[in-house]
C-alpha positions as CSV (number, residue, x, y, z in Angstrom):
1,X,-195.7,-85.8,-167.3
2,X,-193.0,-84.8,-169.8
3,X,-189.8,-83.2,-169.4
4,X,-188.9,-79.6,-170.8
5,X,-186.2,-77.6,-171.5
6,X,-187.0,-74.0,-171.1
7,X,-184.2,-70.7,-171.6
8,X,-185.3,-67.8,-170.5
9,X,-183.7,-63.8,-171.2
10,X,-184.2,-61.5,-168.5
11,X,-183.3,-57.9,-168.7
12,X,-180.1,-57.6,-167.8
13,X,-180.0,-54.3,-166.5
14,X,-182.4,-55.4,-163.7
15,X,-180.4,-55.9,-160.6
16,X,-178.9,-59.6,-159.2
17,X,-182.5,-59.8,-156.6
18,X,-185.1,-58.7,-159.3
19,X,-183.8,-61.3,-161.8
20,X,-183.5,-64.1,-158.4
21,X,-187.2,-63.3,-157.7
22,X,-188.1,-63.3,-161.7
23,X,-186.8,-66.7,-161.4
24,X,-188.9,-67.7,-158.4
25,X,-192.1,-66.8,-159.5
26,X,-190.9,-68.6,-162.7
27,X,-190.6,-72.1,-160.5
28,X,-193.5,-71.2,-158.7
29,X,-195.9,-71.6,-161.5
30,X,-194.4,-75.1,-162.6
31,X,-194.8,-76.1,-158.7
32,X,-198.2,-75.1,-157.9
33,X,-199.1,-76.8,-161.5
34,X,-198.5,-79.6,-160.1
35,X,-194.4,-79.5,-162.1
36,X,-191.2,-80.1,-160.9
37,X,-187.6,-77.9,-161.2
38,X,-185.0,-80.5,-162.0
39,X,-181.9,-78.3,-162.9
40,X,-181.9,-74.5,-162.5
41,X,-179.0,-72.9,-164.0
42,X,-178.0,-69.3,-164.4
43,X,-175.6,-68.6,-167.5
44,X,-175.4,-64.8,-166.4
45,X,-175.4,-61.7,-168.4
46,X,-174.4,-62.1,-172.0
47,X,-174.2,-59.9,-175.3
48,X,-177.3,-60.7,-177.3
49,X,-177.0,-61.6,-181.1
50,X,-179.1,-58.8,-181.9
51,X,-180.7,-56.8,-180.3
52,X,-184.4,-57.8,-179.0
53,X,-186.9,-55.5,-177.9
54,X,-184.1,-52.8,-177.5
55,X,-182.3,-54.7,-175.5
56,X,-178.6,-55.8,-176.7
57,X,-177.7,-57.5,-173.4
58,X,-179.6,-60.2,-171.3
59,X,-179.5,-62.1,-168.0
60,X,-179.6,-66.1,-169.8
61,X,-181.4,-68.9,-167.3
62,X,-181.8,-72.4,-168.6
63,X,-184.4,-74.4,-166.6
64,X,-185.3,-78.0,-166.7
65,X,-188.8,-79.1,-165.3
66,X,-191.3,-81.9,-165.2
67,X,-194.5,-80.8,-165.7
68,X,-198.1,-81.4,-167.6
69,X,-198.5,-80.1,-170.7
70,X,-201.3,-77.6,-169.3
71,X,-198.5,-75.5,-167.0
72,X,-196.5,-75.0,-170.8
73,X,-200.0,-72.6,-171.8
74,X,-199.8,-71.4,-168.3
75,X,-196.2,-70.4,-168.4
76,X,-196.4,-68.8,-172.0
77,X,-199.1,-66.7,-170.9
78,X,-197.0,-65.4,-168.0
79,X,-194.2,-64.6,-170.4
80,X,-196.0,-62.5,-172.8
81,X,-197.1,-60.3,-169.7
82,X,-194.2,-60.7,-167.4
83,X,-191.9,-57.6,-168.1
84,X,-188.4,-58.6,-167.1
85,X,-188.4,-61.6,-169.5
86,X,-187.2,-60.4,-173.2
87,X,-186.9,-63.5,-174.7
88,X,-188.2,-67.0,-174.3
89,X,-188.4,-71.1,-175.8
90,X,-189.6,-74.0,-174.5
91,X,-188.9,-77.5,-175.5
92,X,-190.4,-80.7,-175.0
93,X,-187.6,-83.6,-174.5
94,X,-187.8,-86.9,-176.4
95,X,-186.8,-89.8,-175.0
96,X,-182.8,-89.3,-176.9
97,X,-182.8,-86.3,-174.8
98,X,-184.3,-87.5,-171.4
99,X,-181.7,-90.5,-171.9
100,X,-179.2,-88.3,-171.9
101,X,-180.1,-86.0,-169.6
102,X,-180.1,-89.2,-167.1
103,X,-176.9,-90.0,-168.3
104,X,-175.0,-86.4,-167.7
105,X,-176.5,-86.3,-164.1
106,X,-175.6,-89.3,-163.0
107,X,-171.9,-88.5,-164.3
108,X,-172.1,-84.8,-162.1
109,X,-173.2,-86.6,-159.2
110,X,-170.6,-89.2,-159.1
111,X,-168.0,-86.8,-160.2
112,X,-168.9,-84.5,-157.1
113,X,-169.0,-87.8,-154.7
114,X,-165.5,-88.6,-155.7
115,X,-164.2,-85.3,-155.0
116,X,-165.4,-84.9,-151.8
């Protein structure tokens, strides 16, 4: 299985549950393909670049899964249909990447234990 790096834009103007449940249904497709979540983070509602789709603001989610390569089809077919997501990119991690990847949550997790 390889490890990607997805960020997805919601429509920001959907309210705090739609955009928890757009999420969900997001994770449930990499789960029941057999995936994994790793890290699910939620950047919030930021000013887009440009405007996209007529949209000038967006809800930003980063997500990082492990997964086959046949969920990645699965997932981009969802996109294109799935009306709260404006935006999307999914990227496949090399082994750099995945190294460091290891290397930052290893430092979190220790860094939490200490504080405690």
């Amino acid at each position: 299985m390889n490890i990607y790096e997805n960020i997805i834009i919601l429509n920001a103007s959907l309210p705090d549950e739609e955009i928890t449940t757009a999420i969900g249904r997001i994770k449930d497709i990499i789960i029941k393909s057999g995936g994994e979540v790793l890290k699910t983070d939620a950047w919030g509602r930021k000013k887009l670049g440009y405007e996209i789709k007529k949209h000038t603001k967006g809800h930003f989610t980063l997500l990082i899964y492990k997964a086959p390569p046949s969920t990645i089809k699965k997932l981009e077919e969802f996109f294109k249909v799935f009306d709260p997501v404006i935006k999307f990119m999914i990227i496949r991690l090399g082994p750099k990447q995945i190294k460091h990847l290891e290397t930052v949550q290893t430092e979190s997790t220790e860094q939490t234990k200490s504080e405690e």
